[in-house]
TORPA-4810 file (N, C-alpha, C, O; in nm, 3 decimals):
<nodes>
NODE_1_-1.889_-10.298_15.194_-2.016_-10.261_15.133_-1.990_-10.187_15.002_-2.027_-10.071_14.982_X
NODE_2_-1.928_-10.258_14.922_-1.872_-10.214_14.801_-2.008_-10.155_14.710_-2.111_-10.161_14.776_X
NODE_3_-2.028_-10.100_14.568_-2.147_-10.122_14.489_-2.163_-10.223_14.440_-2.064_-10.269_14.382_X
NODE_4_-2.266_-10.290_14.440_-2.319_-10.455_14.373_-2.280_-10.415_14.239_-2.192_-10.497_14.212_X
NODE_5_-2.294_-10.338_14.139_-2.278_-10.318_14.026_-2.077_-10.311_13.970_-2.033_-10.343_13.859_X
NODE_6_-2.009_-10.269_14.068_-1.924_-10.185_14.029_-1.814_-10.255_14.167_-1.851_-10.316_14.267_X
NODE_7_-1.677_-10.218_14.125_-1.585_-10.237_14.243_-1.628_-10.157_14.282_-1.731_-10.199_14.336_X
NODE_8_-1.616_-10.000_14.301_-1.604_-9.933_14.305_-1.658_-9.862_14.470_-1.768_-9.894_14.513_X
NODE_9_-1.591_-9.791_14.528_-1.710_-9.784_14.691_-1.757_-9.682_14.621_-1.740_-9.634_14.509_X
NODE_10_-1.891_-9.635_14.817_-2.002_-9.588_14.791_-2.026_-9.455_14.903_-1.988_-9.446_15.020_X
NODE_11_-2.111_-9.348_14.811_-2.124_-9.275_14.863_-2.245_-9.232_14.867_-2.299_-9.171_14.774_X
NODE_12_-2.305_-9.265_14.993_-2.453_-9.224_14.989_-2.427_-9.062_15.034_-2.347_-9.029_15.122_X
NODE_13_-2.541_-8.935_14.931_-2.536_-8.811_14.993_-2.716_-8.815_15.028_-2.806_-8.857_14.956_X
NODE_14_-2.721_-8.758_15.155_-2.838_-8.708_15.221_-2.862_-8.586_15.175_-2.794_-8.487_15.202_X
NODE_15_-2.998_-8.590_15.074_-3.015_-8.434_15.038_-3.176_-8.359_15.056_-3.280_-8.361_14.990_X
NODE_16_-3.142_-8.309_15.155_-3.302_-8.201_15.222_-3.239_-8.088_15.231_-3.124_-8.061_15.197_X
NODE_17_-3.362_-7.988_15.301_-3.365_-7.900_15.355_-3.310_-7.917_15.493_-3.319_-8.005_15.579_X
NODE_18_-3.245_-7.787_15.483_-3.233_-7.764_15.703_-3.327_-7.790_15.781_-3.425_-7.718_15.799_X
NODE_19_-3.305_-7.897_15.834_-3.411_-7.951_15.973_-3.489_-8.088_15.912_-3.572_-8.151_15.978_X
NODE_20_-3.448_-8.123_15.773_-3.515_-8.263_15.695_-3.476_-8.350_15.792_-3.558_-8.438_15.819_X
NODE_21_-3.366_-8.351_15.858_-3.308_-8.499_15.978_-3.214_-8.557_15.901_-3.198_-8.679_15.901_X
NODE_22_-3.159_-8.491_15.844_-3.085_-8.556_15.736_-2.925_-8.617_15.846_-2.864_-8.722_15.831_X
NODE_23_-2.892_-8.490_15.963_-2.803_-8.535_16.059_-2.870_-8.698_16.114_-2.854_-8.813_16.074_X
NODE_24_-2.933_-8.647_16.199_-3.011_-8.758_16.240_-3.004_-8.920_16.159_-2.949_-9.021_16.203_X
NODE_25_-3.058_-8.908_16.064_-3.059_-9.052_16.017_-2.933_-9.072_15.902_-2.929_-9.165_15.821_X
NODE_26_-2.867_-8.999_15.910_-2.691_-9.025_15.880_-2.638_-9.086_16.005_-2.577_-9.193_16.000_X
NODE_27_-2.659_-9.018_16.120_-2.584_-9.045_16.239_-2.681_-9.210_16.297_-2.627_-9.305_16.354_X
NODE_28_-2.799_-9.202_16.267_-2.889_-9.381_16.281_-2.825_-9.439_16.203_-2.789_-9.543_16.257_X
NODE_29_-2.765_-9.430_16.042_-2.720_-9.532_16.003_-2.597_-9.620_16.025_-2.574_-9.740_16.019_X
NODE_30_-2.518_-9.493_16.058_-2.370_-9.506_16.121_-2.391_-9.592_16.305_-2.315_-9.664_16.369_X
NODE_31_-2.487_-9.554_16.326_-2.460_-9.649_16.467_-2.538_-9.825_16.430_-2.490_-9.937_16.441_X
NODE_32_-2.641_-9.788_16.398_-2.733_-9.945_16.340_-2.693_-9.992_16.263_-2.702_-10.114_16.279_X
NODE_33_-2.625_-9.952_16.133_-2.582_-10.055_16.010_-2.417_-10.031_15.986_-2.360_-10.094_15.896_X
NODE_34_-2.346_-9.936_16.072_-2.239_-9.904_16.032_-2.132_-9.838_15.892_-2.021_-9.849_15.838_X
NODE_35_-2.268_-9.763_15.886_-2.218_-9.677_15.749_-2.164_-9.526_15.791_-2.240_-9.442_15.838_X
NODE_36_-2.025_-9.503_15.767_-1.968_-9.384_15.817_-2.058_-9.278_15.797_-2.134_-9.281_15.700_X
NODE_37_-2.060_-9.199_15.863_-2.149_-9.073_15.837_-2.046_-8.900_15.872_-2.000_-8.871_15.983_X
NODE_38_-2.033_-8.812_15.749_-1.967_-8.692_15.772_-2.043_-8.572_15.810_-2.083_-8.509_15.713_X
NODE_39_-2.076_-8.521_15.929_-2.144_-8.428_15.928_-2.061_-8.292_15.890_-1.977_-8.232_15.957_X
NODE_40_-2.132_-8.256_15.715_-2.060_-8.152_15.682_-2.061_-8.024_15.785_-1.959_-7.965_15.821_X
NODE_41_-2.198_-7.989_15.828_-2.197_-7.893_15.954_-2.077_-7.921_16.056_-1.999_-7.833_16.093_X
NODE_42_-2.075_-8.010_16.083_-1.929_-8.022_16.209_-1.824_-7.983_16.123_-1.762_-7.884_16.160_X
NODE_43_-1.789_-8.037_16.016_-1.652_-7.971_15.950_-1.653_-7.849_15.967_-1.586_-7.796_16.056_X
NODE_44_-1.745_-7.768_15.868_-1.756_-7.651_15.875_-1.738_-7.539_16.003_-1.678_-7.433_15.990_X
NODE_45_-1.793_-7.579_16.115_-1.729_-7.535_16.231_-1.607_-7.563_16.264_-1.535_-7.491_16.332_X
NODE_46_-1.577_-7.673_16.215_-1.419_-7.688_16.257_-1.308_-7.601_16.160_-1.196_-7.554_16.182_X
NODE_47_-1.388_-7.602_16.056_-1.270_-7.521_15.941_-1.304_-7.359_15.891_-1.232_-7.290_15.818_X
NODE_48_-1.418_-7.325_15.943_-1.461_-7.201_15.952_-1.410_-7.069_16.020_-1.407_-6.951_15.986_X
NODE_49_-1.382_-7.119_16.098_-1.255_-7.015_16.231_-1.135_-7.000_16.142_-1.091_-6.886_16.127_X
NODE_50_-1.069_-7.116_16.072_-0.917_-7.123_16.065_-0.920_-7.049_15.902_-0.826_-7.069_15.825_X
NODE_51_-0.989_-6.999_15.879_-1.029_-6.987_15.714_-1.036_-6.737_15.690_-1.096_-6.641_15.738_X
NODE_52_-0.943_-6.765_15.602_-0.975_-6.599_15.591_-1.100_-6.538_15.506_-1.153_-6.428_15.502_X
NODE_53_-1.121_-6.661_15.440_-1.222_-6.636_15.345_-1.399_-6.584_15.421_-1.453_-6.595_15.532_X
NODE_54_-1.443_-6.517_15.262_-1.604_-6.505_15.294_-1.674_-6.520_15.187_-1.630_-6.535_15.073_X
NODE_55_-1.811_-6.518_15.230_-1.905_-6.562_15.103_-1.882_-6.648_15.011_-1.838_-6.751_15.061_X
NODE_56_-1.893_-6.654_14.891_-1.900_-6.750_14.785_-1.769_-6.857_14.789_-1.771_-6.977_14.761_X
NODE_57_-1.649_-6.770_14.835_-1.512_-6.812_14.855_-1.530_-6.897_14.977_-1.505_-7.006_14.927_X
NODE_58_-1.550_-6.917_15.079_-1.557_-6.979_15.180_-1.687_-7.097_15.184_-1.707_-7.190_15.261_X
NODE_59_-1.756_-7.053_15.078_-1.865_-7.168_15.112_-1.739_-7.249_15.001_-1.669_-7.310_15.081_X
NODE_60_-1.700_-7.266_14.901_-1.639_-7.326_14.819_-1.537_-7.426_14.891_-1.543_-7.548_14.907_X
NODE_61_-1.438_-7.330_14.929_-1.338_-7.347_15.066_-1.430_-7.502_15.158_-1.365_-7.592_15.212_X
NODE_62_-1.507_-7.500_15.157_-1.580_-7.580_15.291_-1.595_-7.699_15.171_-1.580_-7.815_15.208_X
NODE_63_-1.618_-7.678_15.063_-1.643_-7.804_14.949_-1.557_-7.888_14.946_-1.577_-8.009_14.948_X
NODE_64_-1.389_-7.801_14.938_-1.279_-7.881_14.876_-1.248_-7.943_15.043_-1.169_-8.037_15.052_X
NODE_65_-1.298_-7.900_15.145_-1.264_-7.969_15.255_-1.319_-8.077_15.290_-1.261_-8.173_15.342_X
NODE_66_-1.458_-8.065_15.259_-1.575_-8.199_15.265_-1.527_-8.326_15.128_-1.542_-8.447_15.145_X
NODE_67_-1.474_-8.269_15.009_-1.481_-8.359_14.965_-1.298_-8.424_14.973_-1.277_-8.534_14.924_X
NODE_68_-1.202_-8.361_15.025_-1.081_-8.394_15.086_-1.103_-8.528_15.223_-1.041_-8.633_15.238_X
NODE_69_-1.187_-8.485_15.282_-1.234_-8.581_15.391_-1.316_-8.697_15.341_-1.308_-8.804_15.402_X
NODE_70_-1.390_-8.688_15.240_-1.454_-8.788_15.177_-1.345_-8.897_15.152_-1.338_-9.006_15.208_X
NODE_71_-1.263_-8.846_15.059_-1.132_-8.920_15.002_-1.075_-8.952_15.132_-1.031_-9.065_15.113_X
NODE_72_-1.053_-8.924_15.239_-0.954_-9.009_15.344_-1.051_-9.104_15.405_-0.986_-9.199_15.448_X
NODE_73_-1.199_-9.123_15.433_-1.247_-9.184_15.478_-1.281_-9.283_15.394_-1.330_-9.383_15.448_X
NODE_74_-1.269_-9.284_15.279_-1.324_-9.392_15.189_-1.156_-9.477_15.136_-1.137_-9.573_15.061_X
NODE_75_-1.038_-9.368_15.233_-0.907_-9.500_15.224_-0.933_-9.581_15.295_-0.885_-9.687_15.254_X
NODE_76_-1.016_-9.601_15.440_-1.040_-9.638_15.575_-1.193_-9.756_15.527_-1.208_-9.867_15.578_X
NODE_77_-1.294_-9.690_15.416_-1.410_-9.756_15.430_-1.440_-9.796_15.304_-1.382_-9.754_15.204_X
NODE_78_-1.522_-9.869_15.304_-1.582_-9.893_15.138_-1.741_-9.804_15.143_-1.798_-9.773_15.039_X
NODE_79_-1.772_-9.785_15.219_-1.867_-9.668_15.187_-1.883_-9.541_15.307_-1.820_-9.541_15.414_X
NODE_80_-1.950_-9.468_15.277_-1.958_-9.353_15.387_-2.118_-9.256_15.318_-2.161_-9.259_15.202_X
NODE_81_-2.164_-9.194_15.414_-2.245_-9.095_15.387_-2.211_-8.964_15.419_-2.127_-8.918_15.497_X
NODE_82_-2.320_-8.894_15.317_-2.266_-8.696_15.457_-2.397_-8.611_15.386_-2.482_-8.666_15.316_X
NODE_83_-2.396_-8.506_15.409_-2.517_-8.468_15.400_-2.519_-8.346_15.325_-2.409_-8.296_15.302_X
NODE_84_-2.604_-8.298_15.289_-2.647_-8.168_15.175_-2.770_-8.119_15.166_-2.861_-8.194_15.131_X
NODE_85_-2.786_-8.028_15.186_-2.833_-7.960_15.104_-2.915_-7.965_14.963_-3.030_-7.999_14.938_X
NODE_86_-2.817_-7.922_14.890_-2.836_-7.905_14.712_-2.866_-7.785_14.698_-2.969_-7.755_14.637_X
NODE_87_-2.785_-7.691_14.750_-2.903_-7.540_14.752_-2.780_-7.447_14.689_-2.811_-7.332_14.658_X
NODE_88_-2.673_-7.480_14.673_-2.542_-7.453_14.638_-2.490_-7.471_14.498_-2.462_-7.588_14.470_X
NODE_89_-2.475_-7.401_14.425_-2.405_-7.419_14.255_-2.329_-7.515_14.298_-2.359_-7.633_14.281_X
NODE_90_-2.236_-7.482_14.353_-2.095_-7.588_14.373_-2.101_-7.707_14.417_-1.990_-7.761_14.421_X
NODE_91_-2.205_-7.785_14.460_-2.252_-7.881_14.503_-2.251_-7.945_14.382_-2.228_-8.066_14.393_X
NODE_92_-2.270_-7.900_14.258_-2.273_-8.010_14.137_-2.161_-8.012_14.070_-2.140_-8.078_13.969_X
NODE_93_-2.094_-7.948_14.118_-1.929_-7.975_14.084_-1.895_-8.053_14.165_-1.856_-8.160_14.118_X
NODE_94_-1.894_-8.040_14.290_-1.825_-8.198_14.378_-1.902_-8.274_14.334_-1.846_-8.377_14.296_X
NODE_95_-2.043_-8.274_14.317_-2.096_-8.436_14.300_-2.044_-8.476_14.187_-2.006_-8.593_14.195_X
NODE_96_-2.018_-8.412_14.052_-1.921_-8.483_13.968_-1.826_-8.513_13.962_-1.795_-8.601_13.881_X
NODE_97_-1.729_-8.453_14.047_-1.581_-8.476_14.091_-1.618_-8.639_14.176_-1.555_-8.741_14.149_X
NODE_98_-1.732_-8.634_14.283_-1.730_-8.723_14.337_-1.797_-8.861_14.236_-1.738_-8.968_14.221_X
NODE_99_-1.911_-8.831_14.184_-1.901_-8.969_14.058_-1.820_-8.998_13.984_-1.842_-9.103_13.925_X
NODE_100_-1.686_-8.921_13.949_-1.580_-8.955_13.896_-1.502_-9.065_13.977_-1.430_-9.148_13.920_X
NODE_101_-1.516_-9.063_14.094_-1.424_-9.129_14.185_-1.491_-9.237_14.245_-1.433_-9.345_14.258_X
NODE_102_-1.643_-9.217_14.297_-1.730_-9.323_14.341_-1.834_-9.377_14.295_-1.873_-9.308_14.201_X
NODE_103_-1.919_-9.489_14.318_-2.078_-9.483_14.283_-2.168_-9.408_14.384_-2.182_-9.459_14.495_X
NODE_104_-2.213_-9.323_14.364_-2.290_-9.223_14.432_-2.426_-9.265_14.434_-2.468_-9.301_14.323_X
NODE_105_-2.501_-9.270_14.521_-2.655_-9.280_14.555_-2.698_-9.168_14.637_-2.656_-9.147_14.751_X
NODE_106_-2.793_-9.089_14.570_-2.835_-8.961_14.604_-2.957_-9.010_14.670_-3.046_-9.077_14.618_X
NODE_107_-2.944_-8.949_14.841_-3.088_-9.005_14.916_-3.153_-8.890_14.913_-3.073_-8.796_14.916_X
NODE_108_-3.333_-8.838_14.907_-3.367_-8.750_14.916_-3.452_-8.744_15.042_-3.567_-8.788_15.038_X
NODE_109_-3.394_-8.686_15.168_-3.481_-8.625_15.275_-3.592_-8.549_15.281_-3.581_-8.426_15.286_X
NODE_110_-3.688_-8.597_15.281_-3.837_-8.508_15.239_-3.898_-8.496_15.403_-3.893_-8.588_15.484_X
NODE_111_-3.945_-8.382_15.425_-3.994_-8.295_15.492_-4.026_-8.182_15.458_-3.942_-8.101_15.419_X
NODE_112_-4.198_-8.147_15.470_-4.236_-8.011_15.447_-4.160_-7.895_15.519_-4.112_-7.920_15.629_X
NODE_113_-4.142_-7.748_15.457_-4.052_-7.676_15.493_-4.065_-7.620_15.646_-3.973_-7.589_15.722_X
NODE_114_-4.228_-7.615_15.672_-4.288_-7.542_15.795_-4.268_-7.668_15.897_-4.338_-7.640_15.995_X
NODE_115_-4.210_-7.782_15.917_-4.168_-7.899_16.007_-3.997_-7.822_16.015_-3.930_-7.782_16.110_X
NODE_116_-3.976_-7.826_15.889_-3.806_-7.801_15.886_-3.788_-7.697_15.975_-3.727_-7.715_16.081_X
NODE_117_-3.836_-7.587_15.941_-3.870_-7.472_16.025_-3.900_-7.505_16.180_-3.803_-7.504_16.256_X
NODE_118_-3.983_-7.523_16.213_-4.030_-7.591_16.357_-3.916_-7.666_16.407_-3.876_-7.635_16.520_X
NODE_119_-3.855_-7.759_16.343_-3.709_-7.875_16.410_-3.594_-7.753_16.428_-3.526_-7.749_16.530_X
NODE_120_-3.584_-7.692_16.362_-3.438_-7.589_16.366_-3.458_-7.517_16.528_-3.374_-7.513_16.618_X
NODE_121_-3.594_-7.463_16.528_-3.626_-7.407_16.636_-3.580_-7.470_16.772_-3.519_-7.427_16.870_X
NODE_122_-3.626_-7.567_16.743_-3.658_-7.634_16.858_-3.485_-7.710_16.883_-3.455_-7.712_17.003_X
NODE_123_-3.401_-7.756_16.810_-3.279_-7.819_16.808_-3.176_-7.735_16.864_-3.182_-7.614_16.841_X
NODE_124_-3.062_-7.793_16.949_-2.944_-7.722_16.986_-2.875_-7.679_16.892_-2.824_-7.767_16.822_X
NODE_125_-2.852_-7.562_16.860_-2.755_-7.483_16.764_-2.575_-7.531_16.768_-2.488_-7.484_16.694_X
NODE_126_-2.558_-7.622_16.862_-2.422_-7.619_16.891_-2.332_-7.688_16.767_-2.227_-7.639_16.724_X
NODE_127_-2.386_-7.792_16.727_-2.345_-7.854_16.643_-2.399_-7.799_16.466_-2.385_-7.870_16.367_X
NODE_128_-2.451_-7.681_16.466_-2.509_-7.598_16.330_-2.408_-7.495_16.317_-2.348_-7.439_16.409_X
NODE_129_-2.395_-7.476_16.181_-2.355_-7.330_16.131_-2.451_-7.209_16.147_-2.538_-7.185_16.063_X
NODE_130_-2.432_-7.140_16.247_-2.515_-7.024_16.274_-2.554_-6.941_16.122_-2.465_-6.907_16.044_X
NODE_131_-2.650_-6.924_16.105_-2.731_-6.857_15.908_-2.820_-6.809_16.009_-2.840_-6.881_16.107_X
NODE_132_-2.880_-6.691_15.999_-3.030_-6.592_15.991_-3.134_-6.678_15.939_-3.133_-6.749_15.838_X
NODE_133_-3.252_-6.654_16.053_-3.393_-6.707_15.961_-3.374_-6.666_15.822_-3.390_-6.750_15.734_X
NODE_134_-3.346_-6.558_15.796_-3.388_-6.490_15.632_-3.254_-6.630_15.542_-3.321_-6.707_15.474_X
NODE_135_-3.160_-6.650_15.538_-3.045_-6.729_15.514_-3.121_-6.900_15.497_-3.093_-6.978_15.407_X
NODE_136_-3.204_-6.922_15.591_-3.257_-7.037_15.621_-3.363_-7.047_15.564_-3.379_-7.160_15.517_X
NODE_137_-3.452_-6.970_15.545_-3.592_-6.943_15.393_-3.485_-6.931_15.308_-3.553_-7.031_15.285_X
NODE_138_-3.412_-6.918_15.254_-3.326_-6.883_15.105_-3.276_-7.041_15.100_-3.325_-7.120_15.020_X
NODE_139_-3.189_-7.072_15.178_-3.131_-7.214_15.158_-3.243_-7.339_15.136_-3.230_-7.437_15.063_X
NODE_140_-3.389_-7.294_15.247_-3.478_-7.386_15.229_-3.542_-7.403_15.106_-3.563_-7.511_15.051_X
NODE_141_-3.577_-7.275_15.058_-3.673_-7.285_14.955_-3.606_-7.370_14.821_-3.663_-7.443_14.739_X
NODE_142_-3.455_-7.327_14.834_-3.353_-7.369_14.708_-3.395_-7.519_14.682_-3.449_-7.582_14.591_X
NODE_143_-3.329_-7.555_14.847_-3.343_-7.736_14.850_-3.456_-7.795_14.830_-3.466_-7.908_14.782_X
NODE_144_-3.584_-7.700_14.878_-3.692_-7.804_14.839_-3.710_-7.800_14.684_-3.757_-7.895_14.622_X
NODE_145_-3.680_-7.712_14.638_-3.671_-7.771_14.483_-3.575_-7.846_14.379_-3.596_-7.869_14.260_X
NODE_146_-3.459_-7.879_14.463_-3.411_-7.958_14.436_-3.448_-8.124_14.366_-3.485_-8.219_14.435_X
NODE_147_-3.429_-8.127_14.230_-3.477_-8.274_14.171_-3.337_-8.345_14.108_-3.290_-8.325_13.996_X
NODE_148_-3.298_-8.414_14.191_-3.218_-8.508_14.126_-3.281_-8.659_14.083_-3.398_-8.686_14.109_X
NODE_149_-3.192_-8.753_14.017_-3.227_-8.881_14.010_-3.235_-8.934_14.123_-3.117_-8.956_14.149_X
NODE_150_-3.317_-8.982_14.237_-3.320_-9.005_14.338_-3.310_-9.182_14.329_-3.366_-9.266_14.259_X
NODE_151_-3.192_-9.188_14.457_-3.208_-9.388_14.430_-3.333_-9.410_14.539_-3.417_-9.500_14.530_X
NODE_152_-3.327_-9.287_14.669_-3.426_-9.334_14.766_-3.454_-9.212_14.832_-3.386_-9.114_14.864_X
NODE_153_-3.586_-9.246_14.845_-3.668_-9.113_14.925_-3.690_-9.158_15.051_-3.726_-9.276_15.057_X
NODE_154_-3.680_-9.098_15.159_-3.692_-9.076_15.265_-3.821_-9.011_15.337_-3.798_-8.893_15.363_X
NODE_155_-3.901_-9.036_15.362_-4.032_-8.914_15.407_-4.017_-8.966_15.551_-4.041_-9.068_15.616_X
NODE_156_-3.934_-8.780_15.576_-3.889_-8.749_15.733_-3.995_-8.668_15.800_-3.973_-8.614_15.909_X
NODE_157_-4.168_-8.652_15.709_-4.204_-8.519_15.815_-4.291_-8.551_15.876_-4.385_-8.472_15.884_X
NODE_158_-4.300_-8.706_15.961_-4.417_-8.708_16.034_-4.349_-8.837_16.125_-4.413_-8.927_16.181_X
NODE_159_-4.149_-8.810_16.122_-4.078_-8.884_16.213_-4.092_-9.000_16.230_-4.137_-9.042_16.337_X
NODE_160_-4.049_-9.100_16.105_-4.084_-9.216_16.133_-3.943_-9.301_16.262_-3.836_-9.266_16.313_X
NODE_161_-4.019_-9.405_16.263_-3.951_-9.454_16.408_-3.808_-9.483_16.346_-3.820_-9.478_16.223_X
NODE_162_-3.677_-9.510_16.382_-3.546_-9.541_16.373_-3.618_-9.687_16.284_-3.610_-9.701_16.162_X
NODE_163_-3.675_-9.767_16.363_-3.649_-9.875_16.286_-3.721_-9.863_16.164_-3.656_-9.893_16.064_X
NODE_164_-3.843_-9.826_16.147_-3.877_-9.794_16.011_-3.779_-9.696_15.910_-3.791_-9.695_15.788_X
NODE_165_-3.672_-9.608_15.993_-3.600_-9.566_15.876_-3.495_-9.668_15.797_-3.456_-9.673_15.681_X
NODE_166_-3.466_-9.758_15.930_-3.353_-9.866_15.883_-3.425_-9.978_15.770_-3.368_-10.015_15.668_X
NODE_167_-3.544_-10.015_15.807_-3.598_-10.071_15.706_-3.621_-10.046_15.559_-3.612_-10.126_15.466_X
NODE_168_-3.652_-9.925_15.556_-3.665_-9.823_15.415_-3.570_-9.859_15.362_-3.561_-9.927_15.260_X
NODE_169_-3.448_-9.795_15.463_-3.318_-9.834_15.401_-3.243_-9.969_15.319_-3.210_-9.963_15.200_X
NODE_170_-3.227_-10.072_15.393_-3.230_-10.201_15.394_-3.343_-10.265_15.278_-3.313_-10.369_15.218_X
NODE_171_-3.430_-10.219_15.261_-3.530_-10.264_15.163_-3.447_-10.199_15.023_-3.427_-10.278_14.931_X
NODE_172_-3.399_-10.054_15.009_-3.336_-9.995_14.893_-3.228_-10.038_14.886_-3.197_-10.034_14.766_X
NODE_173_-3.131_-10.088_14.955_-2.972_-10.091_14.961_-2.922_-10.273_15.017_-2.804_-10.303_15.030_X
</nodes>
C-alpha cells in the first residue's frame, strides 16, 4: 500500500483529542483493512518505567521512541498508522522528520470535547497513560484546536458503525 503519487510508504497519523477513538479506529483499521496500527499510549507505558527522565524531557524521550518504532515497522510494511494528539510542540518536529522519510496523511478525529470527556470516563485506564482531569482539559483543549492540512476527517462523536468508518476510509484512500 505504497503512496499512489510517490514510491515512497505511508504514514497515516490519527489526530484528536483524548477519547476522539482515535485507538479504536487505528486498531478497526489494522484488523479490517490491515493497516499496522502503533498505539503510542502502549509504547509509552512500556518505555515510561525504564526512562529517568521527567516533564518536557520525557515527553520528548517518548517521541524519539515512537518515531524509532515507526522506522522498524515501515522495514516490515509499506504503510502503518499511530496516533496523536497534536497538543505537543514536538509533535511538529517528528512530523517533519517523518515527511522527510514518508508520505504522511494527517487523519483528523473529530469529537466534541464533553463526548471525549464522557469516553475517558467510562474506558479502562489499563492501556492509557495515567494524566489528571486538570492534564486532560489542557491536552484537550490544545488538540481541539489543532488545524492541520487534513487529507481526512473523521466525525467520531455520535459513533459511527465500524463499517461506516471503513467506508469513509476506503472512499479517501
Amino acid at each position: 500500500m505504497k503512496s499512489k503519487n510517490t514510491d515512497r510508504k505511508l504514514v497515516y497519523i490519527l489526530v484528536g483529542p483524548k477519547g476522539s477513538g482515535k485507538t479504536h479506529i487505528g486498531s478497526l483499521l489494522e484488523k479490517e483493512i490491515g493497516l499496522k496500527f502503533l498505539s503510542v499510549e502502549k509504547l509509552g507505558l512500556e518505555n515510561i518505567p525504564k526512562s529517568n527522565l521527567t516533564g518536557y524531557e520525557l515527553i520528548k524521550e517518548g517521541f524519539h521512541h515512537e518515531e524509532r518504532e515507526i522506522d522498524r515497522i515501515l522495514t516490515l510494511e509499506d504503510a502503518m498508522s499511530f496516533e496523536a494528539t497534536g497538543s505537543c510542540k514536538y509533535f511538529y518536529t517528528v512530523l517533519d522528520r517523518l515527511r522527510a522519510k514518508y508520505d504522511v496523511k494527517l487523519i483528523r478525529i473529530f469529537s466534541p470535547l464533553e463526548t471525549c470527556y464522557l469516553r475517558i470516563k467510562k474506558r479502562g485506564q489499563a492501556n492509557h497513560i495515567p494524566v489528571s482531569e486538570a492534564m486532560i482539559e489542557e491536552i484537550n483543549e490544545k488538540a481541539s484546536k489543532v488545524d492541520l492540512n487534513w487529507d481526512l476527517t473523521i466525525d467520531n462523536s455520535s459513533q459511527p458503525t465500524d463499517k461506516q468508518i471503513i467506508s469513509t476510509w476506503n472512499s479517501a484512500f
